[in-house]
N, C-alpha and C positions, 0 to 999 in steps of 0.2 A: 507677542504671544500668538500663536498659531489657532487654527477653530479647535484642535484637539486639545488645547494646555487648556483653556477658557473653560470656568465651569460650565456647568448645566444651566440652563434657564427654565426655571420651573412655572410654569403658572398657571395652571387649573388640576383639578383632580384630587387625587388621596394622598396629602404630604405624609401620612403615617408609610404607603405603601413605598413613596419613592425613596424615604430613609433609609425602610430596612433595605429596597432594591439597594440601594447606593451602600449602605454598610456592610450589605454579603459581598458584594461586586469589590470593594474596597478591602472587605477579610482575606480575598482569594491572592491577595498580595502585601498583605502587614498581617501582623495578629492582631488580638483583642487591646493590646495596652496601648496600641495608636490610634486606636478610632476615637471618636471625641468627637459629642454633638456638635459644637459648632465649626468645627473641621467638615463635618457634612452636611452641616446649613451652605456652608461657604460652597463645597461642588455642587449642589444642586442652584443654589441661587436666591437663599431665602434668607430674610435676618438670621441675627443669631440665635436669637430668642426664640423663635419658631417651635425650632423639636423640642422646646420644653412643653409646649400644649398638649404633644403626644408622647413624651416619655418625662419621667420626672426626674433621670439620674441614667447617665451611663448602663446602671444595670439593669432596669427596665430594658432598656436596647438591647441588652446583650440576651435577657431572656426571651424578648420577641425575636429575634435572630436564629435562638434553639427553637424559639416554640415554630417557628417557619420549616427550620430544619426537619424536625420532625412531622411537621405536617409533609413536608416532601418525602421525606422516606418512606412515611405511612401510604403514602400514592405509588410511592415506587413498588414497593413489596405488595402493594394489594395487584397491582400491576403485573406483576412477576405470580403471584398466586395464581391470577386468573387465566394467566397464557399458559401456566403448567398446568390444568386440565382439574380436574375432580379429585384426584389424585393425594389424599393428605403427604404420605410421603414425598413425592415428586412437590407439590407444594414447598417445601421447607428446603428441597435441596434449592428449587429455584429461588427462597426468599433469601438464604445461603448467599449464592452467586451477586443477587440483588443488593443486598446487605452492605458488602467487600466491593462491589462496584461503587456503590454508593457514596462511601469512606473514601474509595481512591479519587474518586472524584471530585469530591467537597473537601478536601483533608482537615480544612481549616477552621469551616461550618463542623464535620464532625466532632473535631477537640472541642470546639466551645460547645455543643451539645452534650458533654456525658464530662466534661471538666468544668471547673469549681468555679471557672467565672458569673455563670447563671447559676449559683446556687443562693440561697438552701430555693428547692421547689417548693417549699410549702408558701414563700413569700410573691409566688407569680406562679396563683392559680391553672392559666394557661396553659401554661410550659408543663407544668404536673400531669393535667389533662392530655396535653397530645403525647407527651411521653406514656399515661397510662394505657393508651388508645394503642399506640405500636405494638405494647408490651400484651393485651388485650387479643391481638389480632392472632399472635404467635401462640398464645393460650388457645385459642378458636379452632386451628388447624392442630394443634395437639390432639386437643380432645376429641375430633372429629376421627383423627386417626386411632383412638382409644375407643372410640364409638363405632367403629369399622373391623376394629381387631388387627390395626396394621401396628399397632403399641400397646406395650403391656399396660397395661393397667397401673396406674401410679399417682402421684401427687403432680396436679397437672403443673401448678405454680411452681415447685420445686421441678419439676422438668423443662419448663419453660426460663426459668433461671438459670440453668444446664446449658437449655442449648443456645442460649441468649452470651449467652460467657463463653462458649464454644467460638461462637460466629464471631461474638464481638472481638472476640481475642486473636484471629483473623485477619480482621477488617484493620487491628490495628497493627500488627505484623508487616 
């Protein structure tokens, strides 16, 4: 066995943090139906038993996995917000751009973000929260631009619904 076949040797630090590192990093080449906690005890280096102290069942995992996800996209698009200037419009085309970037790049993290593996949200607080926080953000620039006179006037959440299913439908395109 070569140093690259050999797992990881883990020993100090935040094993919740190296899981998920190792389960996105491991998503980006199987999907969700082959990850398996002690498949990923095994490349980092820890008993089996380990990620049971931080996850208590595969889908635990799978929604820390989303709720990362979207903590990352929520960095990305505030990220892309803030380089496209004051601008509510110019804002959303660049969260837009951001968005579809975002998806081509994770393809895999994106599926299991907005598909039924990490469901229902109501069962992983978390995950509810950072997905309402993105969903939050795109409301914020709406309004702003509705509070600017760059948009009509309308139902911000019903518009934010719109252009969230616009983009999303995009991203998955």
């Amino acid at each position: 066995m070569t140093s690259e076949d050999s797992p990881r040797a883990y020993h100090h630090g935040n094993l919740r943090a190296e899981l998920l590192d190792t389960a996105i990093e491991q998503l980006r080449e199987q999907g969700t139906e082959d990850l398996s906690l002690r498949a990923l005890a095994r490349a980092i280096g820890v008993s089996q038993t380990a990620p049971y102290r931080h996850f208590a069942d595969k889908g635990e995992l799978l929604a820390a996995m989303a709720t990362r996800g979207y903590r990352n996209l929520l960095a990305t698009l505030e990220t892309a917000g803030r380089s496209a200037g004051s601008n509510p419009a110019d804002q959303l085309v660049a969260f837009a751009h951001a968005y579809v970037a975002y998806a081509a790049d994770n393809p895999q993290l994106f599926k299991l973000m907005f598909g039924p593996a990490a469901q229902p949200v109501e069962r992983y607080p978390e995950l509810r929260d950072a997905s309402r926080e993105t969903f939050l953000l795109v409301q914020q620039i709406l309004k702003a631009g509705m509070d600017a006179g760059l948009f009509r006037e309308q139902d911000v959440t019903y518009l934010a619904n719109a252009a969230w299913a616009g983009i999303h439908g995009l991203a998955t395109l």
